[in-house]
C-alpha positions in Angstrom: -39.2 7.6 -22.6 -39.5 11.2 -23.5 -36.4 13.4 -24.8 -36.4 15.3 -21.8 -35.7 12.6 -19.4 -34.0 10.9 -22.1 -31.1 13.8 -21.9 -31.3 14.2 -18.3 -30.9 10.2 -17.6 -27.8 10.3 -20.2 -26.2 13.8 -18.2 -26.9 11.6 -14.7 -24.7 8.8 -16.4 -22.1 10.9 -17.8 -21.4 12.6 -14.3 -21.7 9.0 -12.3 -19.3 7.6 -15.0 -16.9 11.1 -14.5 -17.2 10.6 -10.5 -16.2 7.1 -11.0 -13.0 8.2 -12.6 -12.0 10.5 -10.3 -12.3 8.1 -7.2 -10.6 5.7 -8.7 -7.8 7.7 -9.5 -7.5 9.3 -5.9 -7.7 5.8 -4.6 -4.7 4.8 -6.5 -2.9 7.8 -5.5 -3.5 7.0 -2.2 -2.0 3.8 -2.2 0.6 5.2 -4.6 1.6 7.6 -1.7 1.4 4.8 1.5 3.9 2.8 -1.1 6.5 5.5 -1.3 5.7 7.6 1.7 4.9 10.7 -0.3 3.9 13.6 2.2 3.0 15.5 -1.1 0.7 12.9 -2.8 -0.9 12.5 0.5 -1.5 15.8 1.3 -2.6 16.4 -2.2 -5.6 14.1 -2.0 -6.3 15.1 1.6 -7.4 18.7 0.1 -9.1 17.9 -2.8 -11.4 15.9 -0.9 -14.0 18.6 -1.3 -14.5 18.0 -4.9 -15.7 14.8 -4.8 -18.2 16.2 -2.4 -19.2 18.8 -4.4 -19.9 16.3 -7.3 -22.0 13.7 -4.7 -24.0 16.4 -4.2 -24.7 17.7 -8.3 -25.4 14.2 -8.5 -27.8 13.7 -5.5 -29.6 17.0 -6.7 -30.0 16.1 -10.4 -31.6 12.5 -9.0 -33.9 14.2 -7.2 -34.5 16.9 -10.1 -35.9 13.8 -12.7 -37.7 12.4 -9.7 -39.4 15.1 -9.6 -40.1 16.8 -12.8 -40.8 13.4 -14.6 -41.8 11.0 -12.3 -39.9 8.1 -14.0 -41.3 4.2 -13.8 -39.5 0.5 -14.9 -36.1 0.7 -16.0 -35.6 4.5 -15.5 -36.8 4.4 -12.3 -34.1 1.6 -11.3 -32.0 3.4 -13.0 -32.6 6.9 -10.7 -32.5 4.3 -8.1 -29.1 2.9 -9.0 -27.3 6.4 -9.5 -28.8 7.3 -5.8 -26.7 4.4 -4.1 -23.9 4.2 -6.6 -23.0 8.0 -5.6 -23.1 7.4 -1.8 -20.7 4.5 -2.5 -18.3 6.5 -4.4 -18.4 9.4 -2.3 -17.4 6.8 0.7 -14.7 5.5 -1.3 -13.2 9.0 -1.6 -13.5 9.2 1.6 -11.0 6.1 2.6 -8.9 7.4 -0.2 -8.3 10.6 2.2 -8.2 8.0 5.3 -5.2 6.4 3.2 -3.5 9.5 2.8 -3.7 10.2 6.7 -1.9 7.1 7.4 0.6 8.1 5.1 1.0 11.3 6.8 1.6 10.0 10.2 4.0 6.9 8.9 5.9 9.5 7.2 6.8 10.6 10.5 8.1 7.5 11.8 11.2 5.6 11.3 10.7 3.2 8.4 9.6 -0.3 9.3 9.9 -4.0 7.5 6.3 -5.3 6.6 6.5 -8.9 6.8 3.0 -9.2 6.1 2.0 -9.5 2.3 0.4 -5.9 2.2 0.5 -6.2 -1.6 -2.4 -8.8 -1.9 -5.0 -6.7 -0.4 -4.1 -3.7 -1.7 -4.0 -5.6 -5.4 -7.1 -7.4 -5.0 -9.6 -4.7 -3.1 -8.3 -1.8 -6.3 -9.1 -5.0 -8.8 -12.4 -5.5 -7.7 -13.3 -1.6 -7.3 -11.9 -1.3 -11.2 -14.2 -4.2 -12.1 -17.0 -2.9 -10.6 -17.0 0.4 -12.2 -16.0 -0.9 -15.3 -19.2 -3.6 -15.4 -21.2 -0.1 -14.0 -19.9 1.5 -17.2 -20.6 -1.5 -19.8 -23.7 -2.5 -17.8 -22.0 -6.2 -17.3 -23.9 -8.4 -14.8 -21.5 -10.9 -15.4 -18.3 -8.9 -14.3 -20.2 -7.8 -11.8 -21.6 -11.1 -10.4 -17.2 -11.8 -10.7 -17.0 -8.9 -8.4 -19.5 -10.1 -5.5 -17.6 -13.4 -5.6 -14.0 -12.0 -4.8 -14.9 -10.0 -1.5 -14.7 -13.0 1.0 -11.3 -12.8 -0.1 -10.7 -9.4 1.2 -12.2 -10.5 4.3 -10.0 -13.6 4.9 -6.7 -11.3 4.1 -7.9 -8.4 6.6 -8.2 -11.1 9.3 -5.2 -11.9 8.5 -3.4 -9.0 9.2 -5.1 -8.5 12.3 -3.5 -11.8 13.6 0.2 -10.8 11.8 -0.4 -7.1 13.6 -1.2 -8.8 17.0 1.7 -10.7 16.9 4.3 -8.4 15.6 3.1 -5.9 18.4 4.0 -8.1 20.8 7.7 -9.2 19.2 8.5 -4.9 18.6 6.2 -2.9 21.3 8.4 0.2 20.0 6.8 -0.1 16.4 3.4 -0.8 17.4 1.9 2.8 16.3 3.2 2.0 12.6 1.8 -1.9 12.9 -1.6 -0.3 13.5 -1.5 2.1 10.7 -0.8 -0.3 8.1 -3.5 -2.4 9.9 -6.0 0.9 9.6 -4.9 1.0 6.0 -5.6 -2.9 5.5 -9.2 -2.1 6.8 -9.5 0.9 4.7 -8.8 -1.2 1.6 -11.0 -4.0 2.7 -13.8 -1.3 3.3 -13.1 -0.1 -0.5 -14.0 -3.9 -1.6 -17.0 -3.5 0.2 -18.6 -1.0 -1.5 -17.4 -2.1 -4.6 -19.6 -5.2 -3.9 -22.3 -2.5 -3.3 -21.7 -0.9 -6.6 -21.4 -4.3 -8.3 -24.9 -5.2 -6.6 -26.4 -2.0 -7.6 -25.2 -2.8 -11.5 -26.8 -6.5 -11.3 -30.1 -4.9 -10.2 -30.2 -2.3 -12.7 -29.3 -4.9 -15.4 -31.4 -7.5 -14.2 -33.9 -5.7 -11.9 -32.7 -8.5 -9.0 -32.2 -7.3 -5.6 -29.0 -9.9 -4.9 -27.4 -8.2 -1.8 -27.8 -10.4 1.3 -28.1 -13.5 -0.9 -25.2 -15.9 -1.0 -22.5 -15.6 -3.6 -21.6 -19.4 -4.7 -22.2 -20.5 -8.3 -26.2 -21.2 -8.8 -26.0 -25.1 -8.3 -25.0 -24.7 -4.8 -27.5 -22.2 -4.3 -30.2 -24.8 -5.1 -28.4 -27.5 -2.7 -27.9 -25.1 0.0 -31.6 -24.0 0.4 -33.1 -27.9 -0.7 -30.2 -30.2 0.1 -32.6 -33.3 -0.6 -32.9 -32.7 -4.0 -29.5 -34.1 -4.8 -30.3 -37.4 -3.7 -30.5 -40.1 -6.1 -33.0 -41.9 -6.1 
């Protein structure tokens, strides 16, 4: 690798790692603000939304810049690659961060209601597995990473949940059934964040290991083996 795209791959990582931060934190505002219905917090990250745009776009342009001017090949091509996908990702993630902060804006609007529904699992579980997966972006850990592909059937399972909880509480209180649904957009919006944490975390395992994984199932090895020969765990 020359010193020229040497630097200019190293500048590309700083400002993914930097746009990482910053979406994570608005994120965590977000939910911070739907928690204690803070019309400020929310509207705060509601108008800052155009800096993370601005910085997808730096990024997109300074991809396309080493493409260009030094035609990179192997690693720093999946590298280039990576950064491409990884800033789309985040950018989308920013976005449901301001999608949060709309819900909290409406709610904050209307009269206080009692969640029955365990709203704390999903919101603990989709913000664990978006730190994990920028933190195994940052150390370049397949192995966190892999952790991360593993958890997001369990975001699934708890948004389906609250589908069924929001179905039938809308039928007990019709009168609170605009609230129910925001807390149910919000529940989506948090299980959309776990999805492209995956993507980042999948993005990480091929820039590690130079495997495309996504579409692929995500039990342990062994039962990968079983599930595409089944016969070969027969004894003989």
């Amino acid at each position: 690798m020359s010193r020229h795209l040497s630097n200019a791959i190293g500048k590309l990582k700083n400002k993914i790692i930097a746009l990482a931060g910053l979406v994570e934190t608005r994120v965590h505002l977000a939910v911070k603000s739907l928690e204690e219905l803070n019309e400020k917090t929310a509207q705060e990250i509601i108008d800052s939304d155009m800096e993370i745009d601005q910085v997808e776009v730096e990024i997109e342009e300074e991809c396309l810049k080493i493409l260009a001017l030094h035609q990179p090949v192997a690693i720093d091509l999946r590298i280039i690659i990576s950064a491409l996908k990884i800033n789309i990702d985040l950018e989308r993630i920013g976005d449901l961060a301001v999608n949060i902060a709309e819900r909290t804006l409406f709610l904050c609007n209307k009269p206080p209601i009692k969640l029955l529904f365990d709203f704390a699992e999903i919101r603990q579980k989709s913000l664990s597995m978006l730190k994990d997966s920028l933190d195994s972006l940052m150390r370049l850990d397949a192995d966190l990473a892999k952790k991360v592909r593993n958890s997001d059937d369990e975001v699934d399972q708890i948004n389906r949940q609250m589908y069924i909880y929001v179905g039938t509480e809308g039928k007990k209180t019709p009168d609170q059934i605009d609230s129910l649904l925001s807390y149910l957009s919000v529940s989506r919006h948090l299980e959309r964040v776990a999805d492209y944490a995956t993507n980042i975390a999948e993005d990480v395992i091929y820039l590690v290991e130079g495997t495309i994984v996504r579409h692929r199932p995500t039990f342990p090895e062994d039962q990968i083996k079983h599930h595409l020969n089944p016969a070969s765990d027969k004894k003989i």
